[in-house]
N, CA, C and O atoms as a printed pandas DataFrame, in Angstrom:
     atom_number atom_name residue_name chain_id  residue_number  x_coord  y_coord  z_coord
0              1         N          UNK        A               1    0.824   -1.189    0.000
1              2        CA          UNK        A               1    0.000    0.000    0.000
2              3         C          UNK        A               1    0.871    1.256    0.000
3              4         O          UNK        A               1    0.555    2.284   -0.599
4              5         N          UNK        A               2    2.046    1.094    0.750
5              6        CA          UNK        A               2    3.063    2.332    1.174
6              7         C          UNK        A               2    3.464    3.204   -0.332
7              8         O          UNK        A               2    3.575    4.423   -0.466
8              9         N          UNK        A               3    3.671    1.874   -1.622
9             10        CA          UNK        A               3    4.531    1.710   -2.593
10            11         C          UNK        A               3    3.364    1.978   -3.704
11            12         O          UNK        A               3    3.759    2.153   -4.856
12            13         N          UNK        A               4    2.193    2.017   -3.496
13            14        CA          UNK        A               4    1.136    2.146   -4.556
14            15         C          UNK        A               4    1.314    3.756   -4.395
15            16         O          UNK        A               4    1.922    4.443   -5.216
16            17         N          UNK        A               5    0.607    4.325   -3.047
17            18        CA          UNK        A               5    0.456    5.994   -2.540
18            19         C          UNK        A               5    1.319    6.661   -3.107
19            20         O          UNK        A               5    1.078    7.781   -3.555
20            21         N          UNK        A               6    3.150    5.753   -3.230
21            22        CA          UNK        A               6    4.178    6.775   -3.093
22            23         C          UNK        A               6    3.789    7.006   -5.001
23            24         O          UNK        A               6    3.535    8.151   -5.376
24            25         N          UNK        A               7    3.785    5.963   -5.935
25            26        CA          UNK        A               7    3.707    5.997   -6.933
26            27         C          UNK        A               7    3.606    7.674   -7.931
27            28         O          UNK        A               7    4.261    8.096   -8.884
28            29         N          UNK        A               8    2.412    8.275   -7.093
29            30        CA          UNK        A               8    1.822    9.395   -7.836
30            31         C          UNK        A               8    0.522    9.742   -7.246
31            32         O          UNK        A               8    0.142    9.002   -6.339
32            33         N          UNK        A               9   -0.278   10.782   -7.605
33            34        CA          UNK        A               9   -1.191   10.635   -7.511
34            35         C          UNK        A               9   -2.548   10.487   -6.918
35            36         O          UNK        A               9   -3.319    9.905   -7.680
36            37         N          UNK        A              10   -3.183   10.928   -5.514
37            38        CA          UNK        A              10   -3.964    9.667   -5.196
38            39         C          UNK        A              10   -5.502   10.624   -5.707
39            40         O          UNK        A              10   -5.292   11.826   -5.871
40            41         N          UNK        A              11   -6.593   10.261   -5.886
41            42        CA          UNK        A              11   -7.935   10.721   -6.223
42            43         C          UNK        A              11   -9.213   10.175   -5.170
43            44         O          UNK        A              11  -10.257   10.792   -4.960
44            45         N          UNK        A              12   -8.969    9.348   -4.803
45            46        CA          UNK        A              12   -9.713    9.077   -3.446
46            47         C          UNK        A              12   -9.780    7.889   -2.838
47            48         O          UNK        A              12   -9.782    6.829   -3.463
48            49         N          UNK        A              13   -9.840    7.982   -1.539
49            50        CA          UNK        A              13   -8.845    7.059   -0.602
50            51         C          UNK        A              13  -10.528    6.414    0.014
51            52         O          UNK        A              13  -11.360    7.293    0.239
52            53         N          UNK        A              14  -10.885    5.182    0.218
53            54        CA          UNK        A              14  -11.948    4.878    0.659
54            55         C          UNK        A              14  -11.443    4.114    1.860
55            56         O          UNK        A              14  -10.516    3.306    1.918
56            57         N          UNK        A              15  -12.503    4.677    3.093
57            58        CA          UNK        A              15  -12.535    3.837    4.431
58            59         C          UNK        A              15  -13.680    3.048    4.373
59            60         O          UNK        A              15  -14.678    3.299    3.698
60            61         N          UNK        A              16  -13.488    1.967    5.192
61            62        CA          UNK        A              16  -14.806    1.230    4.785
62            63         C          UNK        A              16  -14.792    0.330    6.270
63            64         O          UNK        A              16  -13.923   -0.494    6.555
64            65         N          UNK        A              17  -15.809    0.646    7.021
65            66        CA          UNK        A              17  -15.551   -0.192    7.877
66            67         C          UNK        A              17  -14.994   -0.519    8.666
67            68         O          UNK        A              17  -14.966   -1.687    9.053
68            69         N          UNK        A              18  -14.148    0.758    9.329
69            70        CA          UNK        A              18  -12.755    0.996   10.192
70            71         C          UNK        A              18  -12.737    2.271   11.025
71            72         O          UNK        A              18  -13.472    3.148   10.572
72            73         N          UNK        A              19  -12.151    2.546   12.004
73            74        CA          UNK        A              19  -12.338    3.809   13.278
74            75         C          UNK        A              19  -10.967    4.225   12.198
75            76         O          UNK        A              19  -10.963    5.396   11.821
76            77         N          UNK        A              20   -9.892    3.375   11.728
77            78        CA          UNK        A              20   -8.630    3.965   10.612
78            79         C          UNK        A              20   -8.198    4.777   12.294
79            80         O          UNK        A              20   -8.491    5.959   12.474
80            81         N          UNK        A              21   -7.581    4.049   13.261
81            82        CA          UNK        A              21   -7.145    4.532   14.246
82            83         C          UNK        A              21   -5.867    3.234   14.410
83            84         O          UNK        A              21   -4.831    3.497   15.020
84            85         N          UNK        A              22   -6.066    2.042   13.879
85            86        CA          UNK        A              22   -4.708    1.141   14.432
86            87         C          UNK        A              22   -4.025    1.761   12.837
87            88         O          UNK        A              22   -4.535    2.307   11.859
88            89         N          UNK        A              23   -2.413    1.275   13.260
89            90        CA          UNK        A              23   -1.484    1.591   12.202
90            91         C          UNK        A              23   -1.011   -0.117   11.678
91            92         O          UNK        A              23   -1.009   -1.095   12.425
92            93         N          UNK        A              24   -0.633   -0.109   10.205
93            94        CA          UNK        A              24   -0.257    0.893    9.254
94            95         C          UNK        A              24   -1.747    1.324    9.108
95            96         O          UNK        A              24   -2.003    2.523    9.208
96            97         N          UNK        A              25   -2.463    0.681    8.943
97            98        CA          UNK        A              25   -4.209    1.666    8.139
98            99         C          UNK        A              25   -4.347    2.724    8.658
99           100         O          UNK        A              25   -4.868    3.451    7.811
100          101         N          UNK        A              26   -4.171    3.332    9.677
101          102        CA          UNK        A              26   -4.308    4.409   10.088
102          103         C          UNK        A              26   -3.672    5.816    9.378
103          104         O          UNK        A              26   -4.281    6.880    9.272
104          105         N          UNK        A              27   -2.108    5.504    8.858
105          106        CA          UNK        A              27   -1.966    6.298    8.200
106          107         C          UNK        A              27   -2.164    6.387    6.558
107          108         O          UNK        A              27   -1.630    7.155    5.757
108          109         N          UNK        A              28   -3.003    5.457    6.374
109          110        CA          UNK        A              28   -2.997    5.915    4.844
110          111         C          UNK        A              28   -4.106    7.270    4.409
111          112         O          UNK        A              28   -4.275    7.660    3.253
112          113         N          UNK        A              29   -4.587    7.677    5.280
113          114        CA          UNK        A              29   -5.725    8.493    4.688
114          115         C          UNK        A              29   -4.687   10.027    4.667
115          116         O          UNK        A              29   -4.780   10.918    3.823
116          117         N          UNK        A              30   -3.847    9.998    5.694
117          118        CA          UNK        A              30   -2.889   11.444    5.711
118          119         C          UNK        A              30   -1.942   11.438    4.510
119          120         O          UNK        A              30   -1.667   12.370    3.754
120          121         N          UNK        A              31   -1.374    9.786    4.505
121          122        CA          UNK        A              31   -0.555    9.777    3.101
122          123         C          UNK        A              31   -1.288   10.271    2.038
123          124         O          UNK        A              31   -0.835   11.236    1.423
124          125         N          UNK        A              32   -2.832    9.547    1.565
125          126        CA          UNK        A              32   -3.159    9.719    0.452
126          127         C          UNK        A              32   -3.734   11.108    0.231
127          128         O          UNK        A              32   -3.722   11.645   -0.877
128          129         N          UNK        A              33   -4.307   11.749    1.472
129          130        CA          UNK        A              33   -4.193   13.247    1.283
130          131         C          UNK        A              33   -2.888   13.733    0.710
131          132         O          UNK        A              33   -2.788   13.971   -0.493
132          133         N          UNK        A              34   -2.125   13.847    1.349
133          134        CA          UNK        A              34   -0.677   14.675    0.796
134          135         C          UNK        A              34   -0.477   14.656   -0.661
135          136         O          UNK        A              34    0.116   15.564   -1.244
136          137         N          UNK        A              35   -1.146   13.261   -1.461
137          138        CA          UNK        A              35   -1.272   13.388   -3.076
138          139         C          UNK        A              35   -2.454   13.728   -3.343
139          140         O          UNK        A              35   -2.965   13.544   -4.447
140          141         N          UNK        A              36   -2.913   14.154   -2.564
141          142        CA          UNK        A              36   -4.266   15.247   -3.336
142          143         C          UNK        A              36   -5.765   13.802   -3.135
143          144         O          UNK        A              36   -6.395   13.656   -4.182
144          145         N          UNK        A              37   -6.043   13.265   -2.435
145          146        CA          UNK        A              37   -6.886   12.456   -2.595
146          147         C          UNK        A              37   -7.740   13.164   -1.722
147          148         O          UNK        A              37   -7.236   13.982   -0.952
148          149         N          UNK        A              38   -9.297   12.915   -1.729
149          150        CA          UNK        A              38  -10.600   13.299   -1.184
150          151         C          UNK        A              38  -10.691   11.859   -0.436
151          152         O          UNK        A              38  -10.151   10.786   -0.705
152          153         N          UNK        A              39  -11.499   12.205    0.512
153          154        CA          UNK        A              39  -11.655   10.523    1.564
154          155         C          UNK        A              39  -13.184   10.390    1.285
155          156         O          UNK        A              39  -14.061   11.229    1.080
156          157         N          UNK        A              40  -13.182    9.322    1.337
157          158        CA          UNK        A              40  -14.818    8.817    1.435
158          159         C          UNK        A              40  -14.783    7.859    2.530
159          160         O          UNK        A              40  -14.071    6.855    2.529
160          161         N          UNK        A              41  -15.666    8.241    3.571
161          162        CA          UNK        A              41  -15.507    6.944    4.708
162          163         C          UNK        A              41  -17.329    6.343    4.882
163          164         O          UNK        A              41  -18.389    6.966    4.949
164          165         N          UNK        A              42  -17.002    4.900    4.903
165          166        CA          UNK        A              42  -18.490    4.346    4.668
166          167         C          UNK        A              42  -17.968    3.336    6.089
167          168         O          UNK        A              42  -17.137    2.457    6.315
168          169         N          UNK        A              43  -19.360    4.329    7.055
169          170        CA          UNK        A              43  -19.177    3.261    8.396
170          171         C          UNK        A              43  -20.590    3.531    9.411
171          172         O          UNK        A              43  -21.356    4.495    9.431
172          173         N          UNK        A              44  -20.584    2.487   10.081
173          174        CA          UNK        A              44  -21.910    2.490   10.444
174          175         C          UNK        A              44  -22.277    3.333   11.342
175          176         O          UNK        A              44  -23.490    3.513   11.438
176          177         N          UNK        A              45  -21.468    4.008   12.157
177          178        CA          UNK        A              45  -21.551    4.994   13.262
178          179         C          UNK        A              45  -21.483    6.239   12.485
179          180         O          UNK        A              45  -22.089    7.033   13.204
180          181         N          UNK        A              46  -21.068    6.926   11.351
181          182        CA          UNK        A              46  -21.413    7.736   10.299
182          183         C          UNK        A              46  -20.431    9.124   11.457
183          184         O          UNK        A              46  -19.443    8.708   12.062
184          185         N          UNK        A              47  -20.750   10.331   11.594
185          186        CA          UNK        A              47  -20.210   10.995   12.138
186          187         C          UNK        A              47  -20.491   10.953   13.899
187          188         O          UNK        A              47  -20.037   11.869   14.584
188          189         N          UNK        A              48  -21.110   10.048   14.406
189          190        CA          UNK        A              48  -21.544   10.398   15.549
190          191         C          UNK        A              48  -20.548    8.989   16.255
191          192         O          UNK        A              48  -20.793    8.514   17.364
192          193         N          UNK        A              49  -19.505    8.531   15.409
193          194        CA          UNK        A              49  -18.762    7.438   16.146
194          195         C          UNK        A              49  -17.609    8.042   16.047
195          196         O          UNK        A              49  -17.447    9.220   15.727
196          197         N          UNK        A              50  -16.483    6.979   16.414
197          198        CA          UNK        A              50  -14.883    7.212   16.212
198          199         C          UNK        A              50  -14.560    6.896   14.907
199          200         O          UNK        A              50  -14.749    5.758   14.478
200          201         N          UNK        A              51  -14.048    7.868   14.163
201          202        CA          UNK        A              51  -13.553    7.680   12.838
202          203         C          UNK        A              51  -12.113    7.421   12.436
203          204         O          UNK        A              51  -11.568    7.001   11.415
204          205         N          UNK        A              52  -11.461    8.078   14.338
205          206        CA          UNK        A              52   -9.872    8.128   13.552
206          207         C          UNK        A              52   -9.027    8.687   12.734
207          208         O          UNK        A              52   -8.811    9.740   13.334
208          209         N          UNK        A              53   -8.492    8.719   11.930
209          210        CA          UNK        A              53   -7.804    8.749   11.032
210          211         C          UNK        A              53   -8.839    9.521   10.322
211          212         O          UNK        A              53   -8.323   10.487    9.759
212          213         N          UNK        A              54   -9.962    9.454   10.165
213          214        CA          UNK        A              54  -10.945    9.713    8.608
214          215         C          UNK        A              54  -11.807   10.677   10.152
215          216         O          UNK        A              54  -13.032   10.610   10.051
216          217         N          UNK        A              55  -11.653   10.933   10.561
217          218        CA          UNK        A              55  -12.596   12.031   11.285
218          219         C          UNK        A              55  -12.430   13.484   10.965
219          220         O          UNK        A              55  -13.312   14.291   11.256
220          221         N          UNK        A              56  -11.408   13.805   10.420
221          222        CA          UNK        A              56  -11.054   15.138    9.883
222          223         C          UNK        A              56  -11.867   15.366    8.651
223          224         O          UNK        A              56  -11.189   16.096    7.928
224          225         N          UNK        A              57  -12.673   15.165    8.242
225          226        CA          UNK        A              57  -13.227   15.486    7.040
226          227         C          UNK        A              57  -12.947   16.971    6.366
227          228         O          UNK        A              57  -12.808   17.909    7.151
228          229         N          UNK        A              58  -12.861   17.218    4.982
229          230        CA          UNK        A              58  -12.587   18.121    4.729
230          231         C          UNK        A              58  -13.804   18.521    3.652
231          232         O          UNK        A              58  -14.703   17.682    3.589
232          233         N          UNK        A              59  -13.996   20.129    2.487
233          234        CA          UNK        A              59  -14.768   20.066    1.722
234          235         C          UNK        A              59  -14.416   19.227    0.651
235          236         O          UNK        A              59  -13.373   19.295    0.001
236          237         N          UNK        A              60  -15.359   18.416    0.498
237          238        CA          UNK        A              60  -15.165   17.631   -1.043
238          239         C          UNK        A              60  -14.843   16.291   -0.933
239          240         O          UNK        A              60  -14.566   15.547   -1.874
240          241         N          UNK        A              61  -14.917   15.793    1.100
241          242        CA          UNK        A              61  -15.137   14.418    1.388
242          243         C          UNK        A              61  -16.505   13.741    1.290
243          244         O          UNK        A              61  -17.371   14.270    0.593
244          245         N          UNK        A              62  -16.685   12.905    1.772
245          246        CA          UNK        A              62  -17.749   12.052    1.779
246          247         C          UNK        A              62  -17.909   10.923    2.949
247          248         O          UNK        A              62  -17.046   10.046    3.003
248          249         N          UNK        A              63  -19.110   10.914    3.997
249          250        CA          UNK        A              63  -19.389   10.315    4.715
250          251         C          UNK        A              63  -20.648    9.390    4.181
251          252         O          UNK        A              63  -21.634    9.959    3.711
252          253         N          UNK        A              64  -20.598    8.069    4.258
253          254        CA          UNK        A              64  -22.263    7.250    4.247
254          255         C          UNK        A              64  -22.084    6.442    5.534
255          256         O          UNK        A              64  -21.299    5.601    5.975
256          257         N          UNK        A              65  -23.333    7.183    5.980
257          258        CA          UNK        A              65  -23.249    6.161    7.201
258          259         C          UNK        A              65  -24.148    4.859    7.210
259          260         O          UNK        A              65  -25.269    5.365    7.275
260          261         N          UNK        A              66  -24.315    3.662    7.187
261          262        CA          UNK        A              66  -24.568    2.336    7.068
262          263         C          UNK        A              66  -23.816    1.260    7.252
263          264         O          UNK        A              66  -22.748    1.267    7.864
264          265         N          UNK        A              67  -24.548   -0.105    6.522
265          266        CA          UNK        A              67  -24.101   -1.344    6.221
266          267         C          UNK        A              67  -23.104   -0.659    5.053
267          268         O          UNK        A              67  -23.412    0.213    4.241
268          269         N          UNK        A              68  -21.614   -1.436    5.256
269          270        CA          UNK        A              68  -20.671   -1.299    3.463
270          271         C          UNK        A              68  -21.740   -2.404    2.427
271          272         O          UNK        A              68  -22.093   -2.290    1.254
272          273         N          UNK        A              69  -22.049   -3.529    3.529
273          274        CA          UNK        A              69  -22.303   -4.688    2.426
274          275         C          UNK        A              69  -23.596   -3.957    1.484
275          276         O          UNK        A              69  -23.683   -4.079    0.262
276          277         N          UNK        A              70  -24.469   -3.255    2.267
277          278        CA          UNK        A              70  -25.489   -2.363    1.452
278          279         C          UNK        A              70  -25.289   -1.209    0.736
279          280         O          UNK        A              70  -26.071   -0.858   -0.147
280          281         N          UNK        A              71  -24.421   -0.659    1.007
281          282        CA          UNK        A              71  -24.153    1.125    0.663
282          283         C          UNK        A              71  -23.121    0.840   -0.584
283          284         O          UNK        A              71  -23.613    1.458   -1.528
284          285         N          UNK        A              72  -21.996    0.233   -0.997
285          286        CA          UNK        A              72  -21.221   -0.430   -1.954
286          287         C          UNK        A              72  -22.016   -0.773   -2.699
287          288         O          UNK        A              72  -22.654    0.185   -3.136
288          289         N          UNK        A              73  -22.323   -1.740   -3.097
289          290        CA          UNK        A              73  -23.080   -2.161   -4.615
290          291         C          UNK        A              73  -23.542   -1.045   -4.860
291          292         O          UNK        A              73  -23.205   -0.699   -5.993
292          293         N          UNK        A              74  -24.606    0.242   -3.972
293          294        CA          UNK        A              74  -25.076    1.336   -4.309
294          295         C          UNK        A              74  -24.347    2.118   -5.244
295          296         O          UNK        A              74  -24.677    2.356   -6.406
296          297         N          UNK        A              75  -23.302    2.508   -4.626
297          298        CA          UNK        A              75  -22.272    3.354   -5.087
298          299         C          UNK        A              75  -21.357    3.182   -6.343
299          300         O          UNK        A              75  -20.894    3.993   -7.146
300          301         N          UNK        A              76  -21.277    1.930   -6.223
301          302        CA          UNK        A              76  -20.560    1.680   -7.600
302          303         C          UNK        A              76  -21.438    0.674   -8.574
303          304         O          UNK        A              76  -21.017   -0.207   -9.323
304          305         N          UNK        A              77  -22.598    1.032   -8.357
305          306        CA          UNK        A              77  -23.923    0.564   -9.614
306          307         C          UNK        A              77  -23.469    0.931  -10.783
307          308         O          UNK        A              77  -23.257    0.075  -11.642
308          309         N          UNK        A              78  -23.225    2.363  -11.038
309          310        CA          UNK        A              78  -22.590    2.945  -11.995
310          311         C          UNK        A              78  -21.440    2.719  -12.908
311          312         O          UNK        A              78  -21.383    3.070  -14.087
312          313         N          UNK        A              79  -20.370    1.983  -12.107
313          314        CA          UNK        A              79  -19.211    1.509  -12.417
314          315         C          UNK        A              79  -19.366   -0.283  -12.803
315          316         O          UNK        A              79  -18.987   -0.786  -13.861
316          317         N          UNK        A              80  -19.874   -0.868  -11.900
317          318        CA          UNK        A              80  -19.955   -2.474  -11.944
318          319         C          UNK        A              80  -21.343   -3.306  -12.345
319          320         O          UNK        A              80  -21.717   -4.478  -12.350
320          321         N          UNK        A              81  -21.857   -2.049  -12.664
321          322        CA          UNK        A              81  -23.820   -2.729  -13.004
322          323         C          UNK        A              81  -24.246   -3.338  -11.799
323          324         O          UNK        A              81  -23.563   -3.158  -10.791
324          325         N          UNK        A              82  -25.337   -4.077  -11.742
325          326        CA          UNK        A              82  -26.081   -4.633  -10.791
326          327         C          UNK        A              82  -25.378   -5.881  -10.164
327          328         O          UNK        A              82  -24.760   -6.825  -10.656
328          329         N          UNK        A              83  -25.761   -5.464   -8.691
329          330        CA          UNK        A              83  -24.257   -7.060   -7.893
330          331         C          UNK        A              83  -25.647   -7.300   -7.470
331          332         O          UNK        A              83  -26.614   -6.544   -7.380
332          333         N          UNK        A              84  -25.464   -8.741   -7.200
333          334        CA          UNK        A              84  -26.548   -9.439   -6.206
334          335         C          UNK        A              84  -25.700   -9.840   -5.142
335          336         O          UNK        A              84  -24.650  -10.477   -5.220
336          337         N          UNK        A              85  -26.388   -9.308   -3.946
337          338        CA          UNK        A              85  -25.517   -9.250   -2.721
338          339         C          UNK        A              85  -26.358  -10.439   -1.904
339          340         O          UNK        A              85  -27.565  -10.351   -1.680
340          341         N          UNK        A              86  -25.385  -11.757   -1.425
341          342        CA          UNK        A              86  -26.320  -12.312   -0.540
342          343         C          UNK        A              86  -26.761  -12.068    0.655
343          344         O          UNK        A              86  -26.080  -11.546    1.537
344          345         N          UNK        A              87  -28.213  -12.514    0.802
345          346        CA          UNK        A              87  -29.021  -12.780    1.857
346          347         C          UNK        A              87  -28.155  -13.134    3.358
347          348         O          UNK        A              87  -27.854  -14.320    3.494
348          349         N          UNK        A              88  -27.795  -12.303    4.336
349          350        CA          UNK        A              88  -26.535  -13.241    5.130
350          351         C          UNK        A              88  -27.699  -13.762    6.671
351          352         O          UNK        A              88  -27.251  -14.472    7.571
């Protein structure tokens, strides 16, 4: 992950399911800021939990607060067409 970030680049860094408070995960959202990335954090406590790392939100981030297993297929409908997500 260290070696992807350093590459170039970043456009947006997704949390999914994480406070992004233990390390290494913790620091990737500051790394991938520093290359210009926007955060999107998808977690079930939404702003009213511990985010960690991804609690700094800035303009032009993105919070969904929910299920990932529900809010994902949503989001990237657009990109991957229709997922059938199982029944758990």
């Amino acid at each position: 992950m260290d070696a992807w970030i350093e590459e170039g680049k970043v456009d947006l860094i997704l949390v999914i399911g994480t406070t992004a408070t233990v390390y290494p995960a913790a620091g990737y959202v500051n790394q991938a800021r520093k290359k210009g990335a926007r955060v999107a954090v998808v977690n079930m406590d939404g702003m009213g939990g511990e985010l960690g790392a991804a609690s700094n939100l800035r303009n032009g981030d993105f919070i969904f607060q929910g299920d990932a297993a529900k809010l994902l297929p949503e989001m990237f409908k657009g990109v991957i067409g229709e997922l059938k997500v199982p029944e758990v």
